[in-house]
C-alpha positions as CSV (number, residue, x, y, z in Angstrom):
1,X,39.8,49.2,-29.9
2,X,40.3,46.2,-32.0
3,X,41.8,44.6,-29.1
4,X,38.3,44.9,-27.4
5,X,36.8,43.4,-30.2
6,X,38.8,40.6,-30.3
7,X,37.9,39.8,-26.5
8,X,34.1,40.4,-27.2
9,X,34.4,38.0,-30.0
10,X,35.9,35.2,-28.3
11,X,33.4,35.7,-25.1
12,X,30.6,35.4,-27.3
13,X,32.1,32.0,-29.2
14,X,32.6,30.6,-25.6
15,X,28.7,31.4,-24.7
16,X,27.4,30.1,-28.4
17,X,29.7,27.0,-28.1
18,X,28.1,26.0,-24.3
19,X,24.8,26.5,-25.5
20,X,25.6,24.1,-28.4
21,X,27.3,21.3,-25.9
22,X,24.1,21.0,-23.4
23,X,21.3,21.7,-26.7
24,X,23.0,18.2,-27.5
25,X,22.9,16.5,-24.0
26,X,19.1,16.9,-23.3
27,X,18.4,15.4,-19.6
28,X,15.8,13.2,-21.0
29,X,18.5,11.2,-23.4
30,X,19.5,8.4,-20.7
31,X,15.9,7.6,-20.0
32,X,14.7,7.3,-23.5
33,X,17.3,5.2,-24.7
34,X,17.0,2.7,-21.5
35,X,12.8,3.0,-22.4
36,X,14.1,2.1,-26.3
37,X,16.3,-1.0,-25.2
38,X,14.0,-2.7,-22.5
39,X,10.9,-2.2,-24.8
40,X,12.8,-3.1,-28.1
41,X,13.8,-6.8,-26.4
42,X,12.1,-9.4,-28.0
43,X,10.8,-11.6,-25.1
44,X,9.1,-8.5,-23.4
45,X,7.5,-7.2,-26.2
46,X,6.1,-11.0,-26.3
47,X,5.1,-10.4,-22.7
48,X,4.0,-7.1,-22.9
49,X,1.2,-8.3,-26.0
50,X,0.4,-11.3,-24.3
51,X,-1.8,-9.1,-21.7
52,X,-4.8,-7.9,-24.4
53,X,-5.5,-11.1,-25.2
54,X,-5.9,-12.3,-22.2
55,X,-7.9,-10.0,-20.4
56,X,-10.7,-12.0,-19.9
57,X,-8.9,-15.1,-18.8
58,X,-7.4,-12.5,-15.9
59,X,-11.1,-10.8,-15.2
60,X,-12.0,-14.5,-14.7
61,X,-8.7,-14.6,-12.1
62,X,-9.9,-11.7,-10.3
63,X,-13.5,-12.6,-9.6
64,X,-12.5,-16.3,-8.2
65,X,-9.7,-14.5,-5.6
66,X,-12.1,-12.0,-5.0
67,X,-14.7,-14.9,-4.1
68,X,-12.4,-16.1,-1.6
69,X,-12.8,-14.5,1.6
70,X,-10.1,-13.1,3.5
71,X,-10.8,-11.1,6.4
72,X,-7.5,-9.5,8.8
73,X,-5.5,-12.6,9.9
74,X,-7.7,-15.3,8.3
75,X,-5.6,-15.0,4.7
76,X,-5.4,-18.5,4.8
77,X,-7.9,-20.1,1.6
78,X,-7.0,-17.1,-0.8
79,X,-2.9,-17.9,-0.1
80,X,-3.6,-21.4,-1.0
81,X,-5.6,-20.6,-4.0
82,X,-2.9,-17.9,-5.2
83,X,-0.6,-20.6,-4.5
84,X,-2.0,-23.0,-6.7
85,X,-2.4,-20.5,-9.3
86,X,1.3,-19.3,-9.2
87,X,2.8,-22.9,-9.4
88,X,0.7,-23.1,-12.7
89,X,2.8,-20.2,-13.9
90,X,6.5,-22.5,-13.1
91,X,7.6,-20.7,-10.2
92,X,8.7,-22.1,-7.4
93,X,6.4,-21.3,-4.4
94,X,6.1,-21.4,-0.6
95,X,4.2,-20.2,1.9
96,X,6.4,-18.8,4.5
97,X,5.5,-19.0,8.8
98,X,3.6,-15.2,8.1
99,X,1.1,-16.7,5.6
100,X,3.3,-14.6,2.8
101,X,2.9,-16.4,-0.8
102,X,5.9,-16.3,-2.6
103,X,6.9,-17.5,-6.1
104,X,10.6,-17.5,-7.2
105,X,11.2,-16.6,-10.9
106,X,15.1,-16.8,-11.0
107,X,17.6,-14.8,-12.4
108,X,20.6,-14.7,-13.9
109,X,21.9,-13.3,-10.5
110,X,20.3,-14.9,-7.9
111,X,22.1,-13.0,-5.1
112,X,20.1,-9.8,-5.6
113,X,16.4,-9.5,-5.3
114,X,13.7,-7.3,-6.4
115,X,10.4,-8.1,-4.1
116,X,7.6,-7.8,-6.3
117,X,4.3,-7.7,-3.8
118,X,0.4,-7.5,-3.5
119,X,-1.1,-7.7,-0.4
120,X,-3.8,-10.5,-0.2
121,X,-6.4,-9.3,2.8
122,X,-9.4,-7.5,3.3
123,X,-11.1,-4.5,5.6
124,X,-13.9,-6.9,5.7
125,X,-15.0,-9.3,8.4
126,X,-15.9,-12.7,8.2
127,X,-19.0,-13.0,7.1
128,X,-19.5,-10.4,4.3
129,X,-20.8,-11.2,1.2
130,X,-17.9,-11.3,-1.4
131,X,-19.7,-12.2,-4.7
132,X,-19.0,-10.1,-7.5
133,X,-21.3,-9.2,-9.3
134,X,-20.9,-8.3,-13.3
135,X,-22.1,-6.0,-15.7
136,X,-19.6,-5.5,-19.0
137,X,-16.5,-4.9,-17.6
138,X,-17.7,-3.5,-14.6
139,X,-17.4,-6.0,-11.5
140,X,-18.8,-5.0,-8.0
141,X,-18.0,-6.5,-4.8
142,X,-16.0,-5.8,-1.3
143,X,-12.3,-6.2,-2.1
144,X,-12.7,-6.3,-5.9
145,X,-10.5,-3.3,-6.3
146,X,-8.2,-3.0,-2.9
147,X,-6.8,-5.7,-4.2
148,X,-8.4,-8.0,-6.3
149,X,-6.8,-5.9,-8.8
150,X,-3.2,-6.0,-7.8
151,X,-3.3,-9.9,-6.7
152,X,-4.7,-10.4,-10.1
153,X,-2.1,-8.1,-11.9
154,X,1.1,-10.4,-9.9
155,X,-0.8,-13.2,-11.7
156,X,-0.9,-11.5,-15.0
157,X,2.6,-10.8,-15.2
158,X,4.1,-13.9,-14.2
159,X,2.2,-15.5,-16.5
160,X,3.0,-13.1,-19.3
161,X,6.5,-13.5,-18.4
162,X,6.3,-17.3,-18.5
163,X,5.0,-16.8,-21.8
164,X,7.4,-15.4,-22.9
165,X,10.1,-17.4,-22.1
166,X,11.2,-13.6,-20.0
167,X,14.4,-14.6,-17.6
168,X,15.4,-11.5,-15.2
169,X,18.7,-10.5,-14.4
170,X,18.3,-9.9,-10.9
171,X,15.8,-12.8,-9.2
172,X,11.9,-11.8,-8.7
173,X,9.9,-12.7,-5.8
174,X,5.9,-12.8,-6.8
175,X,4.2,-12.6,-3.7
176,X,1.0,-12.0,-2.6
177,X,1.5,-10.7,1.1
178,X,-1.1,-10.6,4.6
179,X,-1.6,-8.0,6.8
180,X,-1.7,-4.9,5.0
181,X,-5.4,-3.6,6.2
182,X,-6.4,-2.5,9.5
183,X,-4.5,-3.9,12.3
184,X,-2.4,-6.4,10.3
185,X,0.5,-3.3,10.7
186,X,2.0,-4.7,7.6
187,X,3.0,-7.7,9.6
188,X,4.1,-9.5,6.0
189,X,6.0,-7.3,4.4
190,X,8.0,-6.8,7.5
191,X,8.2,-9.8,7.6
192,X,9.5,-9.9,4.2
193,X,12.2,-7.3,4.1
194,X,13.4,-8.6,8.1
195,X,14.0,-12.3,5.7
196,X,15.7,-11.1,2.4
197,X,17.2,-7.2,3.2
198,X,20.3,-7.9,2.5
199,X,19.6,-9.0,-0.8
200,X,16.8,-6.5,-1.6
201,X,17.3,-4.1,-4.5
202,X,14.1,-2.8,-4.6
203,X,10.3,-3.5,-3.8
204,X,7.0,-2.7,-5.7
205,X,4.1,-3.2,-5.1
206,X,0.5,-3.8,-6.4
207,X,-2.5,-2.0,-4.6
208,X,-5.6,-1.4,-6.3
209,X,-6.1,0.3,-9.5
210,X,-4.9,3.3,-11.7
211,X,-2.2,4.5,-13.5
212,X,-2.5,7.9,-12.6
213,X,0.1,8.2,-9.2
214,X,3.2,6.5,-7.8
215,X,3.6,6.6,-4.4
216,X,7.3,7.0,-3.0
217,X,6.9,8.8,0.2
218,X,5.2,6.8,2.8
219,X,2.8,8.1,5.0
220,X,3.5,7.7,8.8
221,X,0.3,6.4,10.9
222,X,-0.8,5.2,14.5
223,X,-3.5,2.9,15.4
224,X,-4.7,3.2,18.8
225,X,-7.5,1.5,21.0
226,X,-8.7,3.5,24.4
227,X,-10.1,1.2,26.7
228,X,-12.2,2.6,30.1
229,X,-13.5,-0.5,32.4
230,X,-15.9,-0.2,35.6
231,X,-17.6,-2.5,37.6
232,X,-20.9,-2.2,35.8
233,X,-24.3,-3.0,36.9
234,X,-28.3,-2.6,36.7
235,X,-29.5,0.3,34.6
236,X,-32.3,1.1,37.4
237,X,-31.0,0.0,40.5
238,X,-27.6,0.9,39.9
239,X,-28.1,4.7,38.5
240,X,-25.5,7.0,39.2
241,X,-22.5,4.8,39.2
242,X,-20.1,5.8,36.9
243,X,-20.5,4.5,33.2
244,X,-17.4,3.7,30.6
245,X,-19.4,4.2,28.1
246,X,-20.2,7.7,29.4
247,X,-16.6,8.6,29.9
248,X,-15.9,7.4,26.2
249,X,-18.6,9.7,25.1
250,X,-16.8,12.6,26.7
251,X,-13.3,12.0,26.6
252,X,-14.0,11.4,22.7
253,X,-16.0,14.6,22.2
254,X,-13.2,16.2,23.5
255,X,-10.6,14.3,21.0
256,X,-13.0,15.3,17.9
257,X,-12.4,18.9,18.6
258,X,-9.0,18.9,18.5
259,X,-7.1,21.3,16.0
260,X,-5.6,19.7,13.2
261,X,-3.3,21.3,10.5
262,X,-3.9,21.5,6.9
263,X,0.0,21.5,6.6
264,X,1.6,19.4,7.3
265,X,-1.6,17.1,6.6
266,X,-2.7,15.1,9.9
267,X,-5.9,13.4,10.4
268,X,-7.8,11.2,12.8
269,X,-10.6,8.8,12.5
270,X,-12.5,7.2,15.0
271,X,-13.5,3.9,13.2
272,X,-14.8,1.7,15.9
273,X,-16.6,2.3,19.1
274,X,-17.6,-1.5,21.1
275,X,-18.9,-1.9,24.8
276,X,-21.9,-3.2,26.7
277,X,-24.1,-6.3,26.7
278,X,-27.7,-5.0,26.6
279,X,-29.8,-1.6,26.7
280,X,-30.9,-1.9,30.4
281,X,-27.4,-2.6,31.9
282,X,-24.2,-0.1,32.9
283,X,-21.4,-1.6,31.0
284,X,-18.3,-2.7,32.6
285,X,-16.2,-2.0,29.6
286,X,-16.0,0.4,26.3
287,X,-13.5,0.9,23.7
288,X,-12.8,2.6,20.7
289,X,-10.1,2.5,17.8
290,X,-8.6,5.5,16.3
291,X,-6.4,5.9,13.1
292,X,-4.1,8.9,13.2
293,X,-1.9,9.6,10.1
294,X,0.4,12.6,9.4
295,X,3.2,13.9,7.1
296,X,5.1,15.1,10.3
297,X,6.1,12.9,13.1
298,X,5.7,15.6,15.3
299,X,2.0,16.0,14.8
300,X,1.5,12.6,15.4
301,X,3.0,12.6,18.7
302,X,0.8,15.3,19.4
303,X,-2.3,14.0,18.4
304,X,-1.7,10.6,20.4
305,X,-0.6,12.6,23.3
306,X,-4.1,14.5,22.7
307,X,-6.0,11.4,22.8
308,X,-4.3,10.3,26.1
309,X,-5.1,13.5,27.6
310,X,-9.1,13.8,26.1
311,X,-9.7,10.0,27.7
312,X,-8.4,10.4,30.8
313,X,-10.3,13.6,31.3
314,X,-13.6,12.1,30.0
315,X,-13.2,9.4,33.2
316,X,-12.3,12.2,35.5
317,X,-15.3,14.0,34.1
318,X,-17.4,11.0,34.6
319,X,-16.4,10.2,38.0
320,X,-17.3,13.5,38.9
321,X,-21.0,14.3,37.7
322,X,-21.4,10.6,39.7
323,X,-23.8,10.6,42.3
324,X,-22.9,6.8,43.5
325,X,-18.8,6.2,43.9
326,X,-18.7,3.3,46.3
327,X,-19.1,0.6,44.1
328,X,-16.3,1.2,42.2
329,X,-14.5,3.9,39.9
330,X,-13.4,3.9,36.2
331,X,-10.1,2.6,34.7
332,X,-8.6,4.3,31.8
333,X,-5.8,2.9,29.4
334,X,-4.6,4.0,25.3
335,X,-2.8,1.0,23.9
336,X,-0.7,1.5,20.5
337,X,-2.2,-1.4,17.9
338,X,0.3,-0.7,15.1
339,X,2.4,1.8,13.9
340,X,3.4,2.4,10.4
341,X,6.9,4.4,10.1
342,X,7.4,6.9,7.1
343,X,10.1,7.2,4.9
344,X,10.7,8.7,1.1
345,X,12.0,7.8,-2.3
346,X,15.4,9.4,-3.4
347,X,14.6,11.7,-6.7
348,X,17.6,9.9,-8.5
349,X,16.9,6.3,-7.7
350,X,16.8,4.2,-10.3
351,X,13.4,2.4,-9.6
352,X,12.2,5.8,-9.8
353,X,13.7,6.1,-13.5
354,X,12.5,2.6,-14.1
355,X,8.8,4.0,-13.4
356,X,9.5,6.8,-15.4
357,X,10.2,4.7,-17.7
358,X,7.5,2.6,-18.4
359,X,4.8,5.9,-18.3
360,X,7.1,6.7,-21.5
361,X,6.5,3.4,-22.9
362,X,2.4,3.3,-22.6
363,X,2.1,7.0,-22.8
364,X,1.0,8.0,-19.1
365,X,1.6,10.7,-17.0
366,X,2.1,10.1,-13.2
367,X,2.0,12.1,-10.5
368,X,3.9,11.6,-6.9
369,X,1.9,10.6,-3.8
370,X,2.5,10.4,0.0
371,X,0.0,7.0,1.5
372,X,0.0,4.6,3.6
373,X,1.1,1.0,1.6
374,X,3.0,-1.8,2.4
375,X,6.0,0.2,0.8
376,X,6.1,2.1,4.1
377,X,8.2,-0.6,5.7
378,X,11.3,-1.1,3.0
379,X,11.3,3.1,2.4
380,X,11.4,3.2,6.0
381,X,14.8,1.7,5.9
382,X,16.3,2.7,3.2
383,X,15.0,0.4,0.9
384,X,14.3,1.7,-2.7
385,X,10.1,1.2,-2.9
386,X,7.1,2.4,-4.8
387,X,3.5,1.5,-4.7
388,X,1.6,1.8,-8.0
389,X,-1.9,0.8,-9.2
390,X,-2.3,-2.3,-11.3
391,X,-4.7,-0.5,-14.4
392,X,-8.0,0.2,-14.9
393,X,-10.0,2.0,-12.7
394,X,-12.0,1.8,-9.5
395,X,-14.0,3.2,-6.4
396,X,-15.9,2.6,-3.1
397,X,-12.7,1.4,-0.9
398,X,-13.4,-0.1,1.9
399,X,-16.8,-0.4,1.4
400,X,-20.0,-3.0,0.4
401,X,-19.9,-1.0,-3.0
402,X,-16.5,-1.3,-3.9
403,X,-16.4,-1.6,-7.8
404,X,-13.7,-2.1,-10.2
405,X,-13.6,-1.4,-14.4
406,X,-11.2,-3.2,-16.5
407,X,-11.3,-1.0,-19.6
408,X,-8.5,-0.3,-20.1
409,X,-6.4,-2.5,-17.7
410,X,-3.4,-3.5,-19.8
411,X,-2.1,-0.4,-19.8
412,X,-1.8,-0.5,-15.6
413,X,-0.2,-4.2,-16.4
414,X,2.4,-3.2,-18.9
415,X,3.4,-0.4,-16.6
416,X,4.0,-2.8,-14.1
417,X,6.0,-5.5,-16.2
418,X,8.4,-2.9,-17.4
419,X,8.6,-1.1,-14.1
420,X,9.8,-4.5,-12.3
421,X,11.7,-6.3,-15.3
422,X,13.5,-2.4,-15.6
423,X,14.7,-2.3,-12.4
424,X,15.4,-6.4,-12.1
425,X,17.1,-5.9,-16.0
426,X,16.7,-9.5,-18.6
427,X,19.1,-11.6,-18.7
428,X,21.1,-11.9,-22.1
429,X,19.7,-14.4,-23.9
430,X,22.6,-17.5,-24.4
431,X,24.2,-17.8,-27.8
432,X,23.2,-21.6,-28.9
């Protein structure tokens, strides 16, 4: 009997002494006492209370990149203007063959690289009326938000770290990038990770506002066009030929009822329909874009496959109910405008913890997301990536009433700063 005891003593030591080893390890130790360090640093706490002072100078920033239009593929005036403004901040700046801005702030190690982005275009056309208009700190106008906010935030930062006198360890690129929106299929930052991959470490970038997500898994998405052509004609004399537009009609009724599932989560959008020259003639050509997105790769086969299949039945429908044939028939083709590839953010990385981080440091709370950013292209390929919000907050996307608020702003901005500077690390500063 004393012998069992003895043995049921000892087990319960053993238990009690485990419990006592991991009450003393807590998993969030590592991360509080990297937040402590990095925040504790001298020159970026000067950089990180450099930003509330300023806010007004950087609304000011905002509303004159916003002013500067910059419609897909005509990026051109706002690059040189960001340019301008990031030479003022001592980096060293070029604009490379894509029409990518990109200021060098050196580090310590100038082998490694953290790419540190904002992408620089519009949904909008040329044309559309970009003045902002202000009320507090409430400023309305197309673009203000996706991404006035983030170019302005890159500005923010390297100025706050000029400031500062803030030297990296690893080398960070500021740049403001082209071709995010609509069929630029993120032609600069591929074009950015195809020049520096080997030395990338990781990439962040700016788009629009917020604190409240982080977005490390990159949504996969297609951009189509369908095209139907016929030889066209005279709405009275020529009744009863067959019409492209017609066909587009059907084959896109068709595509519109197609199942979709909730999960994964797939969607389509028709966004443009263009064809004919006036209301009394049969066009000779029609055409419409479609946006597909999906968490699975399968489903977007399917739903591209889908579209293929709906056209080319809306022209075989067409050509049927025709009463006139032998002037011509329809011609059908699907052409793939850009493709955006997927990819996902390891749980351990440590740009993740750098993140993680920084919501410590300013007291915020983030939640994961899966979109569509210019981070798709460096998660994609194994490339450590997140896209974040720059501050503040904002609304209307993509539309005439976009709007953006700054209350609040430098809370997105210090977020940022310690996100890149704890992933790139400072430099020690030199004894004298």
């Amino acid at each position: 009997m004393p012998c069992k005891q003895t043995v049921k003593r000892t087990l319960v030591c053993v238990i009690l002494l485990g419990m006592t080893v991991r009450s003393v390890l807590p998993s969030r130790a590592p991360r509080q006492a990297q937040t402590s360090r990095l925040a504790d640093n001298p020159r970026v706490r000067a950089a990180l209370d450099w930003f509330t002072p300023n806010i007004s100078w950087l609304n000011d920033q905002q509303v004159h990149l916003t002013e500067i239009p910059a419609p897909p593929f005509q990026e051109g005036q706002r690059a040189a203007a960001l340019k301008n403004l990031l030479v003022e901040m001592g980096l060293a700046v070029h604009v490379d063959k894509t029409g990518n801005v990109i200021g060098e702030l050196r580090g310590a190690d100038e082998k490694e690289l953290v790419l540190f982005a904002a992408h620089m275009d519009t949904v909008f056309p040329t044309g559309t009326d970009v003045k902002v208009r202000r009320e507090g700190s409430r400023m309305s106008a197309p673009g203000i938000s996706d991404n006035g906010t983030g170019i302005a935030a890159l500005l923010a930062i390297a100025r706050a770290a000029q400031f500062a006198h803030l030297k990296p360890q690893r080398t960070i690129l500021f740049v403001g990038d082209v071709g995010e929106e609509g069929e630029g299929n993120l032609r600069g930052m591929r074009a950015l990770v195809d020049a520096y991959h080997s030395r990338l470490k990781a990439v962040v970038v700016l788009d629009g506002s917020g604190t409240d997500h982080v977005t490390t898994k990159a949504l996969a998405s297609r951009r189509l066009e369908a095209t139907i052509t016929g030889p066209g004609g005279h709405s009275w004399s020529d009744f009863g030929m067959p019409n492209p537009i017609n066909a587009l009609v059907r084959g896109s009724v068709r595509f519109i009822n197609t199942k979709v599932p909730a999960i994964p989560r797939t969607t389509f959008n028709i966004g443009q329909i263009e064809g004919g020259t006036s209301v009394n003639s049969i066009p000779y050509e029609a055409r419409i874009k479609i946006d597909i997105r999906s968490e699975s790769e399968d489903e977007l086969v399917r739903l591209e496959s889908a579209l293929r299949e709906c056209i080319a039945a809306g022209v075989r429908d067409e050509m049927e109910s025709a009463r006139d044939r032998s002037k011509g028939k329809l011609e059908s083709s699907v052409e793939l405008l850009g493709s955006r590839p997927g990819g996902e953010l390891a749980a351990d990385s440590p740009l993740l913890a750098a993140l993680r981080y920084a919501d410590d440091v300013v007291s915020n709370q983030s939640r994961i997301e899966r979109s569509s950013t210019d981070a798709n292209i460096p998660l994609s390929l194994g490339i450590d990536a997140i896209s974040i919000g720059a501050g503040g907050a904002g609304g209307g996307a993509h539309s005439l009433q976009e709007w953006y608020d700054s209350t609040g702003r430098e809370a997105g901005l210090k977020r940022a700063l310690l996100t890149v500077f704890g992933i790139a690390g400072v430099a020690e500063e030199k004894s004298p």
